[in-house]
N, CA, C and O atoms as a Tinker XYZ file with bonds, in Angstrom:
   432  protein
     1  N    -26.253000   29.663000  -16.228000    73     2
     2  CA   -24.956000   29.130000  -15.915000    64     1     3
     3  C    -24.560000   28.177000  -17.042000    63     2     4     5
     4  O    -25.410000   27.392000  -17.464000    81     3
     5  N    -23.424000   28.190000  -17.517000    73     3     6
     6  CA   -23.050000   27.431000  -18.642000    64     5     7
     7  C    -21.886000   26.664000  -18.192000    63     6     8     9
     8  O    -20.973000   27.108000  -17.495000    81     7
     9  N    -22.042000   24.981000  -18.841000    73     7    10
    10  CA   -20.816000   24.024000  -18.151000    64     9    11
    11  C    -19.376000   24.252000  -18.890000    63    10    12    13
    12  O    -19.148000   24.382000  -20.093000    81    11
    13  N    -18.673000   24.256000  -18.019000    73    11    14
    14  CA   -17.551000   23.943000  -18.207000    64    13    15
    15  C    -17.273000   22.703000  -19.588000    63    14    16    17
    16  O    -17.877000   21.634000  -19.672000    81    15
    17  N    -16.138000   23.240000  -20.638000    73    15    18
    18  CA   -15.638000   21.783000  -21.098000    64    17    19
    19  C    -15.293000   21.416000  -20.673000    63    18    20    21
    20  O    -14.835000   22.069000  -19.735000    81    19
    21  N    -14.938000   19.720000  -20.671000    73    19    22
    22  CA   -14.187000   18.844000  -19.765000    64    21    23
    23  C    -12.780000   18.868000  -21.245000    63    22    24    25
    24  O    -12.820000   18.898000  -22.475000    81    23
    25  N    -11.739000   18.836000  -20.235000    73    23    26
    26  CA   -10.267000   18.586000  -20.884000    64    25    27
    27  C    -10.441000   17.272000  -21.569000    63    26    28    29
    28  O    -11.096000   16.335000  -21.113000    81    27
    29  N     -9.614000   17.288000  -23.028000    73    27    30
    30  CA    -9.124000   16.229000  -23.309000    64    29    31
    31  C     -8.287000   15.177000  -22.987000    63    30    32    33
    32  O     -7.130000   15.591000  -23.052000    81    31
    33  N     -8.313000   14.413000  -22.779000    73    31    34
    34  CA    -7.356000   13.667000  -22.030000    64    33    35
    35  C     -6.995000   12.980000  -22.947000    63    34    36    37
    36  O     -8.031000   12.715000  -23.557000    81    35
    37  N     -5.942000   12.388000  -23.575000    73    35    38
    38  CA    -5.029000   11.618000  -24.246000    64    37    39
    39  C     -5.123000   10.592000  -23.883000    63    38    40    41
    40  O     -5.142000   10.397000  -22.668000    81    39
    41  N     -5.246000    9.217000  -25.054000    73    39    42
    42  CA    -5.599000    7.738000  -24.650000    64    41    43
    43  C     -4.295000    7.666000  -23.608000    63    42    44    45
    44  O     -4.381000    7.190000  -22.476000    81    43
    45  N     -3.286000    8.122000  -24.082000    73    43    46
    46  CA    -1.896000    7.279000  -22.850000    64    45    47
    47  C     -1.970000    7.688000  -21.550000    63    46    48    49
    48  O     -1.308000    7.187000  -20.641000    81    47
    49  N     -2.753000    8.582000  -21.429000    73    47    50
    50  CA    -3.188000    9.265000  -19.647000    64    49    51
    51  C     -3.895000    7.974000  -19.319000    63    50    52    53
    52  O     -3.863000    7.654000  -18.131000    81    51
    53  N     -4.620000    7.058000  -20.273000    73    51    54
    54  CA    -5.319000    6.168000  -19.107000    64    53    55
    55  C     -4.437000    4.991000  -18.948000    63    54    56    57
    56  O     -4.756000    4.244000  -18.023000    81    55
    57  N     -3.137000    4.576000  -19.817000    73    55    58
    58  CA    -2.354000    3.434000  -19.708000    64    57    59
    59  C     -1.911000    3.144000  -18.575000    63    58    60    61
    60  O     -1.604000    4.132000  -17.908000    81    59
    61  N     -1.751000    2.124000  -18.076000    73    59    62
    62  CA    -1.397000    1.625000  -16.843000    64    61    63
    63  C      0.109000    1.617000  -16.988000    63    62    64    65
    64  O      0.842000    1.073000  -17.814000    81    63
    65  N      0.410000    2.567000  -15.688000    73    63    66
    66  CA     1.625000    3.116000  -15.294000    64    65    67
    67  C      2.827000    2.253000  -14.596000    63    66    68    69
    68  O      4.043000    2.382000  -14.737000    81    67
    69  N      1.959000    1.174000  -13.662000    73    67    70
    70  CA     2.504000    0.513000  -12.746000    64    69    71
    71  C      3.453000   -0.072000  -13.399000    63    70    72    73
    72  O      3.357000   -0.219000  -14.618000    81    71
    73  N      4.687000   -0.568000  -12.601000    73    71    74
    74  CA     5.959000   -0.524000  -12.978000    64    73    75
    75  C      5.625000   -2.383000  -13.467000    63    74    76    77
    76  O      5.086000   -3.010000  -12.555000    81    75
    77  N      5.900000   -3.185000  -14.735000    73    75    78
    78  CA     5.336000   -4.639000  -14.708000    64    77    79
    79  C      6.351000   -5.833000  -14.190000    63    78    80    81
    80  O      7.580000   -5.859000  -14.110000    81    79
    81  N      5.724000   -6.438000  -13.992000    73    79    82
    82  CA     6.535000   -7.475000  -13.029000    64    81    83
    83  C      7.713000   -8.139000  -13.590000    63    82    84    85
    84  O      7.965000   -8.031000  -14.790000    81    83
    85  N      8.306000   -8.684000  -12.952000    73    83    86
    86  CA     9.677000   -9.452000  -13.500000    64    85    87
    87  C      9.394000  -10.607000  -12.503000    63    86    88    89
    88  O      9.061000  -10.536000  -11.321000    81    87
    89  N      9.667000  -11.947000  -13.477000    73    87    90
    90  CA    10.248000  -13.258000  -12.911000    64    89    91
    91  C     11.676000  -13.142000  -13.012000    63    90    92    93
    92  O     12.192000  -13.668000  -13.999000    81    91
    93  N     12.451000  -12.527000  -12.143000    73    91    94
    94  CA    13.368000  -12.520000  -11.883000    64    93    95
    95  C     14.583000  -13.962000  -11.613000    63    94    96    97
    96  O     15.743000  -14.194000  -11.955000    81    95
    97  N     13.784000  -14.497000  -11.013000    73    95    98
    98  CA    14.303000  -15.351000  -10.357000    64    97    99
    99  C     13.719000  -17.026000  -10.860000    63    98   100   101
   100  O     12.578000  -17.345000  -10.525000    81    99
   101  N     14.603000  -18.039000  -11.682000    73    99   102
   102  CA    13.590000  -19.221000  -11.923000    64   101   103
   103  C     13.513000  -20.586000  -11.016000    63   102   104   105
   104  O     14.644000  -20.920000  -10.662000    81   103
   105  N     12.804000  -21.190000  -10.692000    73   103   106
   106  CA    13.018000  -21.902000   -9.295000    64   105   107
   107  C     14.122000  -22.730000   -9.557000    63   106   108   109
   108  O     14.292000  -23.403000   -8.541000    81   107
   109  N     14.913000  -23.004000  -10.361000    73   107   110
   110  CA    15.885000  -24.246000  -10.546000    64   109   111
   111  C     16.976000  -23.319000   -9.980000    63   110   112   113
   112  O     17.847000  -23.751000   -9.224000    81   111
   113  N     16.911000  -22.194000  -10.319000    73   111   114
   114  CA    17.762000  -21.179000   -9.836000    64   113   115
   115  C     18.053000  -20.717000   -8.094000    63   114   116   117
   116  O     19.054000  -20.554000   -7.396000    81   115
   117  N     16.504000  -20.623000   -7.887000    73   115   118
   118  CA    16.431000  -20.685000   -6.243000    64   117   119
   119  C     16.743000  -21.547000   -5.660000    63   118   120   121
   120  O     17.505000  -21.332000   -4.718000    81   119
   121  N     16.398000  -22.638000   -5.880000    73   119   122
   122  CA    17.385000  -24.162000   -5.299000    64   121   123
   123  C     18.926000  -24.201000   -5.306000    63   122   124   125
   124  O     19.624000  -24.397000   -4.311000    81   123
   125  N     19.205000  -24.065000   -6.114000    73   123   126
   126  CA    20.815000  -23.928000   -6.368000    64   125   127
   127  C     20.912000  -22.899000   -5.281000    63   126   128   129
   128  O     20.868000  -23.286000   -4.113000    81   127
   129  N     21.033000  -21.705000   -5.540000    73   127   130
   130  CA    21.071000  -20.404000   -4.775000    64   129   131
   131  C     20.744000  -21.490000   -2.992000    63   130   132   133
   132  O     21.671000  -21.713000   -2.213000    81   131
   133  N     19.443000  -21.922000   -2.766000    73   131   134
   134  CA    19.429000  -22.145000   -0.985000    64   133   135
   135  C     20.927000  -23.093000   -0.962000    63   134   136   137
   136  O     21.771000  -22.950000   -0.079000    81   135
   137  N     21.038000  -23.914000   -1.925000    73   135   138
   138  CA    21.764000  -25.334000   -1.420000    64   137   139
   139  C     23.287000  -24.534000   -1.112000    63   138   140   141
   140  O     23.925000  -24.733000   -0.079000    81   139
   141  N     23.750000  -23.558000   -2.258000    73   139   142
   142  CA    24.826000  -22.961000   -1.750000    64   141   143
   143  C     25.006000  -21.582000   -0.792000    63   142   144   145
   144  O     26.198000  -21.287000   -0.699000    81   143
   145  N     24.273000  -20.829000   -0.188000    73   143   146
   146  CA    24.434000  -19.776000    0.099000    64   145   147
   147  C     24.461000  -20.035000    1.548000    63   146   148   149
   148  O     23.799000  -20.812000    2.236000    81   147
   149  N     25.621000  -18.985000    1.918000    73   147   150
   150  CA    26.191000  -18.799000    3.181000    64   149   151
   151  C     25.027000  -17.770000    4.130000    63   150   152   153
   152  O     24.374000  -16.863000    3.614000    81   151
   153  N     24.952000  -18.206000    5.786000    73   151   154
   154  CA    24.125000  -17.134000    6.010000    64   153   155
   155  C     24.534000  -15.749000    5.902000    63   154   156   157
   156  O     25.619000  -15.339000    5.492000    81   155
   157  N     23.560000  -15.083000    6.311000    73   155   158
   158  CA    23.674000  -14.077000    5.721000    64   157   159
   159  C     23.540000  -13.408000    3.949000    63   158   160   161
   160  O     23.287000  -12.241000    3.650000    81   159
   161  N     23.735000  -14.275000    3.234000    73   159   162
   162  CA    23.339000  -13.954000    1.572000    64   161   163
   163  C     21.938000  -13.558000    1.223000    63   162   164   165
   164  O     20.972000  -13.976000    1.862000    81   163
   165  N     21.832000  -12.683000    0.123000    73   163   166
   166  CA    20.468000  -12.510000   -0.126000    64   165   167
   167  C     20.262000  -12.474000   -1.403000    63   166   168   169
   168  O     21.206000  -12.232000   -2.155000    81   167
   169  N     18.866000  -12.732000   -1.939000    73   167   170
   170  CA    18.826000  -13.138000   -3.084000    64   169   171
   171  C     17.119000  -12.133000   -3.700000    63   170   172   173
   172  O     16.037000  -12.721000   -3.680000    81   171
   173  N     17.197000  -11.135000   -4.021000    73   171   174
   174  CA    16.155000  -10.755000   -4.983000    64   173   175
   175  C     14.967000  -11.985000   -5.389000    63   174   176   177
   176  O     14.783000  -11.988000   -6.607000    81   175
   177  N     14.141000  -13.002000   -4.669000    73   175   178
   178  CA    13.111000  -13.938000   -5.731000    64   177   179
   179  C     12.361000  -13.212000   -6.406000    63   178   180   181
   180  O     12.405000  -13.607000   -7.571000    81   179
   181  N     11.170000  -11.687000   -6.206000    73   179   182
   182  CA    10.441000  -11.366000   -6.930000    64   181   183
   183  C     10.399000   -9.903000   -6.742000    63   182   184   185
   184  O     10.588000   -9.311000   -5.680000    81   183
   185  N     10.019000   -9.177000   -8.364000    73   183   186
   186  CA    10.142000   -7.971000   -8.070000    64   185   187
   187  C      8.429000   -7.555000   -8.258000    63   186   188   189
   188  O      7.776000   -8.401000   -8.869000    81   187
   189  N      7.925000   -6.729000   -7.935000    73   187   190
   190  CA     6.424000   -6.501000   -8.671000    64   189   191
   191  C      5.239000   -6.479000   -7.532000    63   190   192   193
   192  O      5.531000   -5.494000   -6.853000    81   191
   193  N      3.990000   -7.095000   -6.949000    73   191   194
   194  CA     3.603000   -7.286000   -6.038000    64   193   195
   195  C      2.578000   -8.862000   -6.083000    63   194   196   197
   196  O      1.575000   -9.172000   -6.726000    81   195
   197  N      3.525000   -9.674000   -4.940000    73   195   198
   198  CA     3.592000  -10.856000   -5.032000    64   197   199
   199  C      2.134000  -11.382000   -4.762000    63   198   200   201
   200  O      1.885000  -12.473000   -5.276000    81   199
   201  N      1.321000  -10.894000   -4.174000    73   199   202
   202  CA    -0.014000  -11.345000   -4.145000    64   201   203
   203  C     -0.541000  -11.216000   -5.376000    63   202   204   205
   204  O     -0.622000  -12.322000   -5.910000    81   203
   205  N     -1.018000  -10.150000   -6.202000    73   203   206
   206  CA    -1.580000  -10.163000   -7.501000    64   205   207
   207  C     -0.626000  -10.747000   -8.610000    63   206   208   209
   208  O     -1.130000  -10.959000   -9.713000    81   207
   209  N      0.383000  -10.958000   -8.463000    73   207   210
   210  CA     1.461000  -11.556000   -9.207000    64   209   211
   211  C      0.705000  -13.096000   -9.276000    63   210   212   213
   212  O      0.043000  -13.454000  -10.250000    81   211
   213  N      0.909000  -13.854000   -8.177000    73   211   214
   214  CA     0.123000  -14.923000   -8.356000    64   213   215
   215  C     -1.516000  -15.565000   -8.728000    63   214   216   217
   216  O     -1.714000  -16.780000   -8.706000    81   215
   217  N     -2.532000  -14.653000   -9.035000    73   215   218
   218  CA    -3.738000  -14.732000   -8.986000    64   217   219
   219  C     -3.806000  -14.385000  -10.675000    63   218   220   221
   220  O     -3.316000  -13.517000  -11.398000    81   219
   221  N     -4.742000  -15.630000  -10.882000    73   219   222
   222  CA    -5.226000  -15.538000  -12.404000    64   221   223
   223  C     -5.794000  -13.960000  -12.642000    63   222   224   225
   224  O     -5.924000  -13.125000  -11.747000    81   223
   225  N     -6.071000  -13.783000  -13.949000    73   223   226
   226  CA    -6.559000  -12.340000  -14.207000    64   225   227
   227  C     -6.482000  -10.966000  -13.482000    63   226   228   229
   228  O     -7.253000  -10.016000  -13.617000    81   227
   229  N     -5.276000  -11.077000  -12.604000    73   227   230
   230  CA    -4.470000  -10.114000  -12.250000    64   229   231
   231  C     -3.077000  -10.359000  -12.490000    63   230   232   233
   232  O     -2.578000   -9.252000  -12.694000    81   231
   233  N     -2.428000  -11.015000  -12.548000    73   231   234
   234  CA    -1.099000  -11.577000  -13.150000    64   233   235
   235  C     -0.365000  -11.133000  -14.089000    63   234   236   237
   236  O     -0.640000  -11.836000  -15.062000    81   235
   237  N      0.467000  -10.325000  -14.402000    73   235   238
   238  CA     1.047000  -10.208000  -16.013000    64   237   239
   239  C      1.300000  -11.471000  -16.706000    63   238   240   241
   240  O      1.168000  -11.613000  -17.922000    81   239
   241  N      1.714000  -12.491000  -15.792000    73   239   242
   242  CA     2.540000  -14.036000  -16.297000    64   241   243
   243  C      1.205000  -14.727000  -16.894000    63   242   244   245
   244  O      0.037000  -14.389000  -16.698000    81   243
   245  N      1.689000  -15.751000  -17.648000    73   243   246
   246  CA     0.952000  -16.835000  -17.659000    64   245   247
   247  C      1.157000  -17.910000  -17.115000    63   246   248   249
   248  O      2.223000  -18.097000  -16.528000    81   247
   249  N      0.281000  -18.783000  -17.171000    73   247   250
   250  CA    -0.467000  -19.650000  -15.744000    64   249   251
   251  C      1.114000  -20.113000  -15.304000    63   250   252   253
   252  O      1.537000  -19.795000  -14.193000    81   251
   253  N      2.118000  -21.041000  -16.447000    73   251   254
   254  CA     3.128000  -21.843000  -15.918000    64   253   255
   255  C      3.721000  -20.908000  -14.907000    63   254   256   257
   256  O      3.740000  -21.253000  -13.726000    81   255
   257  N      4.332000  -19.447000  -15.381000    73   255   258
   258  CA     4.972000  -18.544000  -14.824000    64   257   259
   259  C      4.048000  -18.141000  -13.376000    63   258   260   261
   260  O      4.449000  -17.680000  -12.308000    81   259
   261  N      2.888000  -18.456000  -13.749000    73   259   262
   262  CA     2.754000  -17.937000  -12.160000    64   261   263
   263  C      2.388000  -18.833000  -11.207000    63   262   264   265
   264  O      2.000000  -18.545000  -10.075000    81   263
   265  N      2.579000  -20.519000  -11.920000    73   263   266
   266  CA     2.756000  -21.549000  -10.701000    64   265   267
   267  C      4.277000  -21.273000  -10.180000    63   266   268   269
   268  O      4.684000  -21.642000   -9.078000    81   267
   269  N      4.880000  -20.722000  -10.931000    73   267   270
   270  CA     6.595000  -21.509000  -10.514000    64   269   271
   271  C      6.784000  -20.207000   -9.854000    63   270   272   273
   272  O      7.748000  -20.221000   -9.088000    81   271
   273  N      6.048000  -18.896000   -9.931000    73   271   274
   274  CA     6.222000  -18.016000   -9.023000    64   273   275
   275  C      5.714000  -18.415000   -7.723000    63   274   276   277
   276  O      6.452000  -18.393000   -6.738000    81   275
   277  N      4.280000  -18.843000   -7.646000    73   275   278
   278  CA     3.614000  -19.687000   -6.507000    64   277   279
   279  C      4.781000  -20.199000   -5.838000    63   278   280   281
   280  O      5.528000  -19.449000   -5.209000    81   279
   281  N      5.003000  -21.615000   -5.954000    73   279   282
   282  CA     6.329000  -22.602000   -6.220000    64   281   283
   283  C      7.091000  -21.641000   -5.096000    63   282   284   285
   284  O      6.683000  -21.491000   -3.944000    81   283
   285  N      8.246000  -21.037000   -5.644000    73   283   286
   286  CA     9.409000  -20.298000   -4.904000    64   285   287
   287  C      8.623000  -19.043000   -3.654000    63   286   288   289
   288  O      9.274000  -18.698000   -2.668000    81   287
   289  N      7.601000  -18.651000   -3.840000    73   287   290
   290  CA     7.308000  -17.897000   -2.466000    64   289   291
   291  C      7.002000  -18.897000   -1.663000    63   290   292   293
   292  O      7.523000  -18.898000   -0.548000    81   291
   293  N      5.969000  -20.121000   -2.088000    73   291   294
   294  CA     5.669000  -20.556000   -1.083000    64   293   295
   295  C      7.172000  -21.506000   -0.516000    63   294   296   297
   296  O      7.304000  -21.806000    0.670000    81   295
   297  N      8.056000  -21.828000   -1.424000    73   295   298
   298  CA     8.990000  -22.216000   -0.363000    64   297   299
   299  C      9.651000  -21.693000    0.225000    63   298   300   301
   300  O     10.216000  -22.292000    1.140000    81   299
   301  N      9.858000  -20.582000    0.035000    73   299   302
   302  CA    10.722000  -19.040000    1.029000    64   301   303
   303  C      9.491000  -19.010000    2.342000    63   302   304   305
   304  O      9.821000  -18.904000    3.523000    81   303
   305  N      8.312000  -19.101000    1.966000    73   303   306
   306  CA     7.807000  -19.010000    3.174000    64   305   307
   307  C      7.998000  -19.932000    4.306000    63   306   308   309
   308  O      7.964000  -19.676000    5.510000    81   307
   309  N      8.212000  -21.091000    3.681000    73   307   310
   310  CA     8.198000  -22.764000    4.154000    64   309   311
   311  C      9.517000  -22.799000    4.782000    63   310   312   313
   312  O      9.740000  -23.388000    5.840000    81   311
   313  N     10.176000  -22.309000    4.267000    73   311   314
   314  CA    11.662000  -21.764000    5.468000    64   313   315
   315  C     11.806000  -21.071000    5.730000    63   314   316   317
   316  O     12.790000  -21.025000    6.467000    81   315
   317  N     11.286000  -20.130000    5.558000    73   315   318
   318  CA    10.648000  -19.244000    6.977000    64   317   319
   319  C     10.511000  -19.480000    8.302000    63   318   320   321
   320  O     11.103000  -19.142000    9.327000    81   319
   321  N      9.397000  -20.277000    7.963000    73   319   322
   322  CA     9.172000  -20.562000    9.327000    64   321   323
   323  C      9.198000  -21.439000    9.942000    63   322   324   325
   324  O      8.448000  -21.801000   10.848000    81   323
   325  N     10.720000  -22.211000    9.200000    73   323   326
   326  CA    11.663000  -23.114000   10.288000    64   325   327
   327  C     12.733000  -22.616000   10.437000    63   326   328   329
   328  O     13.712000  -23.339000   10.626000    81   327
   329  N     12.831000  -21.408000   10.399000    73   327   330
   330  CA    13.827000  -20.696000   10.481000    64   329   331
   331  C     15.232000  -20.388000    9.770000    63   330   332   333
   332  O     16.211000  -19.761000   10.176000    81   331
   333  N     14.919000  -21.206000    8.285000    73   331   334
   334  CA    16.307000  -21.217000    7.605000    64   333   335
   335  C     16.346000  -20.082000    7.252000    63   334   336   337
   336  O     17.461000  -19.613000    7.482000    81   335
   337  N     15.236000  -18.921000    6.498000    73   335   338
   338  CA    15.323000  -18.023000    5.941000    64   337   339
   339  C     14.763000  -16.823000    6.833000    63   338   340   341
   340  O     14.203000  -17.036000    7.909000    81   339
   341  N     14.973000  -15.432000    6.260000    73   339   342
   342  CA    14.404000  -14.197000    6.656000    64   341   343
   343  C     14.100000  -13.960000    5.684000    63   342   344   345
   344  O     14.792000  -14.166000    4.686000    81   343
   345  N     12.795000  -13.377000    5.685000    73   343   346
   346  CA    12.353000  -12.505000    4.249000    64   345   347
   347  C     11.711000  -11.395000    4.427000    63   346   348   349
   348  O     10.697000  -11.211000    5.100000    81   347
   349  N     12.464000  -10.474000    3.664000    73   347   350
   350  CA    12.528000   -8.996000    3.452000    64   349   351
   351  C     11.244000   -8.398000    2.072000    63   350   352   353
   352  O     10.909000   -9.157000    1.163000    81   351
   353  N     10.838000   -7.319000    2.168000    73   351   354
   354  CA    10.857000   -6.128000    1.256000    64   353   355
   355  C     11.474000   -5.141000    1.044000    63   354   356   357
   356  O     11.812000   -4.475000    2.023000    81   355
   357  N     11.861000   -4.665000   -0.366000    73   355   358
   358  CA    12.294000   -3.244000   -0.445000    64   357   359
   359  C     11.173000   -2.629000   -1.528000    63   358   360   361
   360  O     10.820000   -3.044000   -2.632000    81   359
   361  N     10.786000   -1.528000   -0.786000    73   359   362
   362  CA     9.638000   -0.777000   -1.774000    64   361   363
   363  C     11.266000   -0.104000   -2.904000    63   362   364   365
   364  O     12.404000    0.319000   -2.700000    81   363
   365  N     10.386000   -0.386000   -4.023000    73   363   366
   366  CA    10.783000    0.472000   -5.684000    64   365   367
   367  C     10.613000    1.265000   -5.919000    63   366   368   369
   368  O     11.426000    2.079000   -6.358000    81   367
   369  N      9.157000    1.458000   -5.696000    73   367   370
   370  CA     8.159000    3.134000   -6.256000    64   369   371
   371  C      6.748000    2.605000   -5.980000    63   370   372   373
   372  O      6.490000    1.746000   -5.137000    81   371
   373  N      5.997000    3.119000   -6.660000    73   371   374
   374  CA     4.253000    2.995000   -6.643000    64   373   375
   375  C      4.000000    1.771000   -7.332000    63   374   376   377
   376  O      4.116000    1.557000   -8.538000    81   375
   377  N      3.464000    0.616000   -5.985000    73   375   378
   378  CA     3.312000   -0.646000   -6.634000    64   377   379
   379  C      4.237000   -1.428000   -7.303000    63   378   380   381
   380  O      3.879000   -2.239000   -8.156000    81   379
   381  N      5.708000   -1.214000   -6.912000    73   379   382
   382  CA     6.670000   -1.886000   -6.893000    64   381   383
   383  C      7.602000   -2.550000   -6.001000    63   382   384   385
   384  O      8.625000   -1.950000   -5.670000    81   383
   385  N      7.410000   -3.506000   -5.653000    73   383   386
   386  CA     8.326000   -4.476000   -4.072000    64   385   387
   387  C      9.592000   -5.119000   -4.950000    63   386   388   389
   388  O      9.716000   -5.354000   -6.152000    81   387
   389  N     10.372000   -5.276000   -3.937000    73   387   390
   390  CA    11.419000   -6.334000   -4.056000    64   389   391
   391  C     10.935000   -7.170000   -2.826000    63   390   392   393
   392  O     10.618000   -6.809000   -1.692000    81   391
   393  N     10.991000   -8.737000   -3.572000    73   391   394
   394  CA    10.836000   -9.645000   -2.424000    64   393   395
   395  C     12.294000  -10.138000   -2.479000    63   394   396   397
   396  O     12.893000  -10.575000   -3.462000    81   395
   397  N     12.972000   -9.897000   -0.566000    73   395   398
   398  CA    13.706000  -11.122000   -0.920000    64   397   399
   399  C     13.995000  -11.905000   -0.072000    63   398   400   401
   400  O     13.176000  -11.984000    0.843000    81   399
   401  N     15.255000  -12.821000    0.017000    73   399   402
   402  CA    15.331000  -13.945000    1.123000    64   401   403
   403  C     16.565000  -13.712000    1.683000    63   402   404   405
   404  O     17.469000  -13.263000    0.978000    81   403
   405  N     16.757000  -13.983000    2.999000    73   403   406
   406  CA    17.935000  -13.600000    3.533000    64   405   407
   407  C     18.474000  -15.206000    4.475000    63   406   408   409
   408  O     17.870000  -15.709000    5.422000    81   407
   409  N     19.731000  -15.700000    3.842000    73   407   410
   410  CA    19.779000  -17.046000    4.564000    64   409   411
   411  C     20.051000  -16.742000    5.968000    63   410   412   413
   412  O     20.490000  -15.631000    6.264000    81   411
   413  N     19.799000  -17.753000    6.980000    73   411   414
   414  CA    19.545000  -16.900000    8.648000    64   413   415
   415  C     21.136000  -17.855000    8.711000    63   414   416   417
   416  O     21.732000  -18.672000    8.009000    81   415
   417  N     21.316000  -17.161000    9.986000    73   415   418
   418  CA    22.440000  -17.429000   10.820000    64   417   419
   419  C     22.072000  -18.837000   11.669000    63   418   420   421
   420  O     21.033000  -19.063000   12.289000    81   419
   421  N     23.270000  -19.731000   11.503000    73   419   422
   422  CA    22.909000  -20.897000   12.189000    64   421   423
   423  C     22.446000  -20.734000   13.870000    63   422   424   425
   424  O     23.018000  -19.810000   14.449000    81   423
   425  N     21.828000  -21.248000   14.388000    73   423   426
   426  CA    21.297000  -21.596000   15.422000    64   425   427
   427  C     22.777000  -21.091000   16.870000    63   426   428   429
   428  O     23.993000  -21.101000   16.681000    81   427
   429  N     22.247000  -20.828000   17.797000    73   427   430
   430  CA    23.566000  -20.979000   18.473000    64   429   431
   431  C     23.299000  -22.084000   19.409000    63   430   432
   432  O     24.190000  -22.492000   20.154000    81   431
């Protein structure tokens, strides 16, 4: 029995495909954006996937960029869950999210 060749594969078959992140959004920017936005508005903060986005040596950013990414999720979360904000995903493609924030409707 004689083996099979194995195919050549081309260095760019092994390049990483995943779509790369965007700081979309800069926190001086998100502040402005909460202080004026009507409920109901929404605002794109991050595109990419926000857990490895923030973690050293998985990150595209460097460190500043991925405190001030830190920074703005964790305060979307932080009004969250006092209810100023809603926060959404929209899947992109493979390993691509939109994070975003949706200002809530006042209280009745």
């Amino acid at each position: 029995m004689t083996a099979m060749p194995m195919p050549s594969i081309p260095p760019e078959a092994h390049a990483d495909t995943r779509p790369r992140a965007a700081l979309i959004l800069r926190e001086n920017a998100f502040a402005e954006w909460l202080a004026k936005a009507e409920p109901g508005a929404r605002i794109t903060y991050h595109r990419g996937h926000l857990g490895s986005d923030r973690e050293p040596g998985m990150s595209p950013f460097p460190a500043a960029r991925r405190h001030e990414l830190a920074r703005i999720a964790d305060r979307a979360l932080a009004l969250a869950l006092e209810g100023r904000l809603h926060l959404l995903q929209e899947r992109h493609g493979d390993g691509e999210t939109g994070y975003l924030a949706v200002i809530a409707s006042a209280a009745r």
